[in-house]
C-alpha positions in Angstrom: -7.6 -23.9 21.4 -9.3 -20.7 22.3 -9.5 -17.5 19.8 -7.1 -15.8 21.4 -4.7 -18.4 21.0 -4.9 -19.2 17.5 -5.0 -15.3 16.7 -1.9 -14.6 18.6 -0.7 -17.9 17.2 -1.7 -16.7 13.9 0.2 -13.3 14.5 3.1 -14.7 15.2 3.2 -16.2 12.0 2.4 -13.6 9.8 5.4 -11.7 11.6 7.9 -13.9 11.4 7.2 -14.3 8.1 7.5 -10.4 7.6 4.2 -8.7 7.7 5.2 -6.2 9.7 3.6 -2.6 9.6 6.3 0.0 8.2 6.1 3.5 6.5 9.4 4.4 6.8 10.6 2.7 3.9 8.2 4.1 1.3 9.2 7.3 2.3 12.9 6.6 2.0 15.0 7.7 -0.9 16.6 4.4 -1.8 12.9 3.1 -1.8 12.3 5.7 -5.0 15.6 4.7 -6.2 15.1 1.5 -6.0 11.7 1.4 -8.1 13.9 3.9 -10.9 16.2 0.7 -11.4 14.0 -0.6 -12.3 14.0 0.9 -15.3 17.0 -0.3 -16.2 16.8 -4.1 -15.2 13.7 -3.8 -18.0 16.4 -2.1 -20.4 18.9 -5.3 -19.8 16.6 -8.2 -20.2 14.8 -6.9 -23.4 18.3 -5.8 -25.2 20.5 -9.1 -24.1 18.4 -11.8 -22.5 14.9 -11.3 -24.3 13.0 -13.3 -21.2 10.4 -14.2 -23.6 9.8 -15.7 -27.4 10.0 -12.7 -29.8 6.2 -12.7 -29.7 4.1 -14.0 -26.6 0.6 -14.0 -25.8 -0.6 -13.9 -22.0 -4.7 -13.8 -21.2 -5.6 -10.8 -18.4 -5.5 -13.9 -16.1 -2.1 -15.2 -16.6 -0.7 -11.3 -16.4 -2.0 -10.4 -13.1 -0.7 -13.0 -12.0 2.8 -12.5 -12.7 2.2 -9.1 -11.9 0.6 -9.8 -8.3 0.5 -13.1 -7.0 3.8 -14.7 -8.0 5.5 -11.2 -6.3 3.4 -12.2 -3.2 4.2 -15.6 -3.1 7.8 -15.5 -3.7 7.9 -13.1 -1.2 6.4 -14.4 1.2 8.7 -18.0 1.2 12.1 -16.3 0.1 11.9 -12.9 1.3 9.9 -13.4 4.2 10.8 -17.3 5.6 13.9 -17.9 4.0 15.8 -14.3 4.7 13.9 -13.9 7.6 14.8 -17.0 9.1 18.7 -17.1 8.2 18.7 -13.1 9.1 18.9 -14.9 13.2 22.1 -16.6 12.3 25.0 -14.5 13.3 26.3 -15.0 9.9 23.2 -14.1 8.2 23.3 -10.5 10.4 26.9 -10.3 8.9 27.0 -7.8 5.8 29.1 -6.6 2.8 28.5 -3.6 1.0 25.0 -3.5 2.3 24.1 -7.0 1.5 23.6 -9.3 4.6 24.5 -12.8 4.3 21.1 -14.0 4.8 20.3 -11.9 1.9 22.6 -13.3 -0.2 22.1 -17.1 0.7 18.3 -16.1 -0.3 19.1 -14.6 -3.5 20.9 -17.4 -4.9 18.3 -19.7 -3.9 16.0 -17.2 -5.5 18.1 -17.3 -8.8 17.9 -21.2 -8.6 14.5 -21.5 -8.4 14.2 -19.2 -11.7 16.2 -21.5 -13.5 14.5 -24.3 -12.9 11.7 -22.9 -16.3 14.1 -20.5 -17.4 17.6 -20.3 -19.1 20.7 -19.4 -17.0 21.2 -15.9 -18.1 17.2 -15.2 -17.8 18.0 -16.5 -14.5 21.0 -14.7 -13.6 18.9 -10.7 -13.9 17.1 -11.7 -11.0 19.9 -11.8 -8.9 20.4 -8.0 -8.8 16.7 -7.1 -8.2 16.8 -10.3 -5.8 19.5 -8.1 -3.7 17.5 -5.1 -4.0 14.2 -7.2 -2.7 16.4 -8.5 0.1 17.8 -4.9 1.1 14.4 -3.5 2.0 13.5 -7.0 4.0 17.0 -6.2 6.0 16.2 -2.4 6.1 12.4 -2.7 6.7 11.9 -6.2 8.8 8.7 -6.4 6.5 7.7 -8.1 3.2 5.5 -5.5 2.3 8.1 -3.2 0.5 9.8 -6.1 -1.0 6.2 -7.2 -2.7 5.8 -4.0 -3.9 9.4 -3.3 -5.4 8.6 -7.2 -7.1 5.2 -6.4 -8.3 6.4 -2.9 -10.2 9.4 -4.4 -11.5 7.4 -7.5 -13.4 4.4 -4.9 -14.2 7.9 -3.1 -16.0 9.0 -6.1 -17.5 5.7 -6.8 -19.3 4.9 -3.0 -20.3 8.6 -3.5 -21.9 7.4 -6.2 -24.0 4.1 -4.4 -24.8 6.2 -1.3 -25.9 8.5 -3.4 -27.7 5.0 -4.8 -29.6 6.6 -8.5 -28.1 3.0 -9.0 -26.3 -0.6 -9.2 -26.8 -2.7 -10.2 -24.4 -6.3 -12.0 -24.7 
């Protein structure tokens, strides 16, 4: 296989899987709004679902981590393979109040998948920011907006819980 091969190969990858350039969406409205939700998806899972113990250490490691690379990685296979994929069904082009049936398919497998080391309701406030992620992959055709969105709404989660004096880190 020559280098031209496996780099187109290779780009042809990467874009069905999402990484697509865009700027358009950052500069968007619903993109700011978007990020101000998340605000309040913080505000519901500290005051009813408490995602954590009442006290919860994580090392520097562990929290970049949640705040980078499990964004990027569950981006990457739901947002960017799964959605992507059942967005070229007819049905998954279909929507309803914004939300395309390929989005929604991927959100509840997205809200499965939290379950499986979390309780239900923990599991069920990630099907809002799920349909948000899912929105700017429909709007976009890119991950890179959805990683984003992830990453700050998890960075929110855990300054929460450092507000709330829930978390110490080591």
């Amino acid at each position: 296989m020559s280098k031209e091969t496996l780099r187109d190969f290779l780009l042809y990858l990467f874009g069905e899987a999402g990484f697509k350039p865009t700027s358009r969406c950052y500069l968007n409205s619903r993109f700011a709004l978007a990020m101000l939700a998340g605000i309040l998806v913080v505000w519901v899972m500290h005051a009813w679902v408490q995602p954590y113990p009442p006290h919860v250490e994580f090392s520097r490691v562990q929290l970049l981590s949640l705040i980078l690379w499990q964004p990027l990685l569950e981006e990457i296979l739901f947002r960017g393979i799964i959605q992507g994929q059942l967005a070229k069904r007819e049905w998954g082009k279909n929507s309803w109040l914004s939300i395309s049936g390929a989005n929604a398919v991927t959100s509840v497998l997205f809200v499965a998948m939290h379950m499986i080391n979390s309780s239900p309701l923990f599991a069920l406030t990630v099907l809002a920011p799920s349909l948000v992620f899912g929105y700017f992959r429909d709007r976009c055709n890119s991950v890179y907006p959805c990683i984003v969105i992830h990453s700050i709404y998890n960075a929110m989660v855990f300054a929460g819980l450092i507000l709330n004096g829930n978390m110490s880190l080591f």
